[in-house]
C-alpha positions as CSV (number, residue, x, y, z in Angstrom):
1,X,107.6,136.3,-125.2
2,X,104.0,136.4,-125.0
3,X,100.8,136.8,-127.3
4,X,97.5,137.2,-125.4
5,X,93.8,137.4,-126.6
6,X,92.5,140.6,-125.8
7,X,88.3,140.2,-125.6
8,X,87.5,143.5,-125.1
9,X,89.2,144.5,-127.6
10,X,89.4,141.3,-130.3
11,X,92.6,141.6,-130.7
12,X,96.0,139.8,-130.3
13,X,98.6,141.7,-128.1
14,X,102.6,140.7,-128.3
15,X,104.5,140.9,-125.4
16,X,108.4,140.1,-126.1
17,X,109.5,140.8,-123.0
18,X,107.5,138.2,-120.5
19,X,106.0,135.0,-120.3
20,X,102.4,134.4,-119.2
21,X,99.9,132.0,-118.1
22,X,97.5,133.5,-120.3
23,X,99.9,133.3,-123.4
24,X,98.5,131.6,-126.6
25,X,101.5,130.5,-128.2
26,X,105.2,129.9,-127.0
27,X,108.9,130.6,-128.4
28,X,109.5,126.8,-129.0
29,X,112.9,126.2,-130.9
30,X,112.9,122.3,-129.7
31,X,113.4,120.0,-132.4
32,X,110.7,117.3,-133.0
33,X,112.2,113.3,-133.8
34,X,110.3,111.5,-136.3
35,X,111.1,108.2,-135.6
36,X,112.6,107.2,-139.0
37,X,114.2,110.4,-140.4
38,X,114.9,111.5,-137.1
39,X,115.4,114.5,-135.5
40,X,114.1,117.3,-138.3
41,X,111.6,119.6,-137.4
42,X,111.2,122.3,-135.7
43,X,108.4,125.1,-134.6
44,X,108.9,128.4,-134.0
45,X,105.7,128.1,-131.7
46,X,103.2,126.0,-130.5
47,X,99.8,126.4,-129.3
48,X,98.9,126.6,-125.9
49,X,96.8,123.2,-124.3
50,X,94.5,125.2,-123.0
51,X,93.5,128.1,-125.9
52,X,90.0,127.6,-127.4
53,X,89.6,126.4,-131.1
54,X,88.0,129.9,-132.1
55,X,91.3,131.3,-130.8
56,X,93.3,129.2,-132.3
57,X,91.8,129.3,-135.6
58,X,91.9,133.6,-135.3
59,X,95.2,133.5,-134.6
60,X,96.3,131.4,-137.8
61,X,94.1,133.9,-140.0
62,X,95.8,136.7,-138.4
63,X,99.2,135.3,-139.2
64,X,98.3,134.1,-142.8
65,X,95.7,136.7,-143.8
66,X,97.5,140.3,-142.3
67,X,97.3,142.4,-145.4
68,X,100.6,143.7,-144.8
69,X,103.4,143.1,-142.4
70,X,104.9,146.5,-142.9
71,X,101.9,148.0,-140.5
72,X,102.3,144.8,-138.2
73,X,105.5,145.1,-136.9
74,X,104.7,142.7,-133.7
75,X,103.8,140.2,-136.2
76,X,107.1,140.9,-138.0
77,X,109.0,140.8,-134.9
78,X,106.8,137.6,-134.0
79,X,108.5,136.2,-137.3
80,X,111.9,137.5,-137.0
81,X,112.2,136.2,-133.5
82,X,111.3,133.0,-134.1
83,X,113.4,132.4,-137.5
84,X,116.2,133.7,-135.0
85,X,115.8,131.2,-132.5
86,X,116.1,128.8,-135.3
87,X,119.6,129.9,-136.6
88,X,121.0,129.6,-133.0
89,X,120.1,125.9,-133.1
90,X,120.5,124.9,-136.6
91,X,122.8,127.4,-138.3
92,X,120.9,128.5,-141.5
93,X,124.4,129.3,-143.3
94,X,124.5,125.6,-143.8
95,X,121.7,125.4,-145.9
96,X,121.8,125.7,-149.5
97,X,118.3,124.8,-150.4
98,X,114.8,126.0,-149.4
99,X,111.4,124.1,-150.4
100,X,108.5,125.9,-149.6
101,X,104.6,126.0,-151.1
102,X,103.9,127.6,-154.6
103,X,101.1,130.0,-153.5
104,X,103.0,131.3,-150.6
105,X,101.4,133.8,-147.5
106,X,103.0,137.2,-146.6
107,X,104.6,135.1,-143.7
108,X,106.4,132.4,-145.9
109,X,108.0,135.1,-148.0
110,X,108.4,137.5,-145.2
111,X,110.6,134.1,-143.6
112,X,112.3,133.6,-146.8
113,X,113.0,137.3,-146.8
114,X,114.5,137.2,-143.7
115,X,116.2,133.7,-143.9
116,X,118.6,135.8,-147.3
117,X,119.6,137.6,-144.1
118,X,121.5,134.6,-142.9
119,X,121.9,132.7,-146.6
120,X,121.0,132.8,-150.1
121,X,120.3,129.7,-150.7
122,X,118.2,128.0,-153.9
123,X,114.7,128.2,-153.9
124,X,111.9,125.5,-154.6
125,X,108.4,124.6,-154.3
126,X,106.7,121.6,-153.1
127,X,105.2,120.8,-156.4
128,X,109.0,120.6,-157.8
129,X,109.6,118.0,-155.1
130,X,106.5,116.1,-155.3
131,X,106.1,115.9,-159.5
132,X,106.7,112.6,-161.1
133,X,108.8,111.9,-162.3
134,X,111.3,114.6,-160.6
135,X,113.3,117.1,-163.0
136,X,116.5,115.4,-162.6
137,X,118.4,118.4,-162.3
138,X,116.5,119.2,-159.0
139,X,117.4,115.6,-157.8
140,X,120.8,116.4,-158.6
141,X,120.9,119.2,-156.1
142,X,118.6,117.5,-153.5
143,X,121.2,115.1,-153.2
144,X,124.3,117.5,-153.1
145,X,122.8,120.0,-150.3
146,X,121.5,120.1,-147.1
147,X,117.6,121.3,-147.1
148,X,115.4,123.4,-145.6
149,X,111.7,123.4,-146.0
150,X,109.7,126.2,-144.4
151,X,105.6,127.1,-143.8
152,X,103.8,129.1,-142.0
153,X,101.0,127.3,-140.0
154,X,101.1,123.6,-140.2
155,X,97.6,122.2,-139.4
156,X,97.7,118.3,-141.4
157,X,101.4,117.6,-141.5
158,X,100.3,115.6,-144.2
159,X,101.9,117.5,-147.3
160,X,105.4,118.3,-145.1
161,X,105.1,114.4,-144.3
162,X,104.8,113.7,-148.0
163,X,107.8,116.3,-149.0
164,X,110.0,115.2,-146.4
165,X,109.5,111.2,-147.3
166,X,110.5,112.5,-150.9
167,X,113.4,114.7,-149.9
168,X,115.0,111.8,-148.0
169,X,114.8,109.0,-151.0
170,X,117.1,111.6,-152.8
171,X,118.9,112.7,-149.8
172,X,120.3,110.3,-147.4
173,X,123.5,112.0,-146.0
174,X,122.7,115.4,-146.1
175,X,120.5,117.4,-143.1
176,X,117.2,118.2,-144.0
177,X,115.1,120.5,-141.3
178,X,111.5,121.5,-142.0
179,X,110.5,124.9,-139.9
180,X,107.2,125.7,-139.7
181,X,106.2,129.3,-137.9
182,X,103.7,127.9,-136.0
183,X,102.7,123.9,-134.8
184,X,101.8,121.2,-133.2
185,X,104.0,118.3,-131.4
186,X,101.0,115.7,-131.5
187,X,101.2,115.8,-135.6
188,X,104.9,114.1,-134.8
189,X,103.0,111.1,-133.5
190,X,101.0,110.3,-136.8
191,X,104.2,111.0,-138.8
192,X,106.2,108.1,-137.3
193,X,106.4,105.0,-140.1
């Protein structure tokens, strides 16, 4: 599976049939260790080393921005492929919670959309996770249920690092995965505590 820059053009083309060196993401599906919460996340792609910033940065506005999917259907399949990938390693029926941002894209909700395909499970928002104190019923739940926390683009890390931190203080049995659509392994170095 391949997405290309076309410069002619100015536009992204999706390939889902090949591979290519000129390719400026890739199907990922690995799972990312931070050291002390260990094995949790996982991208559904990851940047090529060698694709310019300018690129980069169009690419992300294309994913976040697209007016809508429904006239996009290689970024929907984009989406679809990669939340698939994810079910084959994690199973998403085994979820019963999903955390995602308040003023969610087209591509979070398309995700969540598409994750009711596999589950229904509850639905929160960061801000639920990260208020102080923390509605007790929602603690309640975090502790009873495995979690999965979903984004589209993670740039930072710094706001999943502070959710998942929170998440585990209530949830120390239970699997919590965060899935971002599209990001970077070197963010799992600054993570580590």
């Amino acid at each position: 599976m391949g997405v290309t820059f076309d410069n002619e053009k100015q536009q992204f083309v999706f390939d889902f049939e090949h591979d290519g060196a000129a390719d400026i993401v890739s199907l990922t599906g690995n799972g990312y260790q931070v050291e002390a919460f260990g094995q949790c996340f996982y991208y559904g792609y990851e940047f090529s080393d060698q694709v310019d910033g300018s690129v980069r940065s169009a690419f992300i506005k294309y994913v976040k921005f697209t007016p809508s999917l429904q006239e996009h259907p290689d970024l929907t399949n984009f989406i679809q492929k990669a939340v698939n990938n994810l079910n084959r390693k994690i199973n998403l029926y085994d979820y019963d919670l999903v955390v995602m941002p308040q003023s969610s894209s087209r591509v979070n909700q398309y995700m969540l959309r598409y994750i009711y395909r596999f589950e229904q499970p509850q639905l929160r928002h960061y801000h639920d996770i990260l208020a102080k104190p923390i509605d007790e019923e929602l603690c309640a739940t975090i502790r009873q249920q495995n979690v999965l926390v979903i984004d589209d683009v993670t740039t930072s890390g710094s706001t999943l690092g502070e959710v998942l931190r929170t998440l585990r203080i209530l949830n120390e049995d239970n699997r919590i995965t965060i899935f971002s659509l599209i990001g970077r392994r070197d963010l799992m170095a600054d993570m580590n505590m």
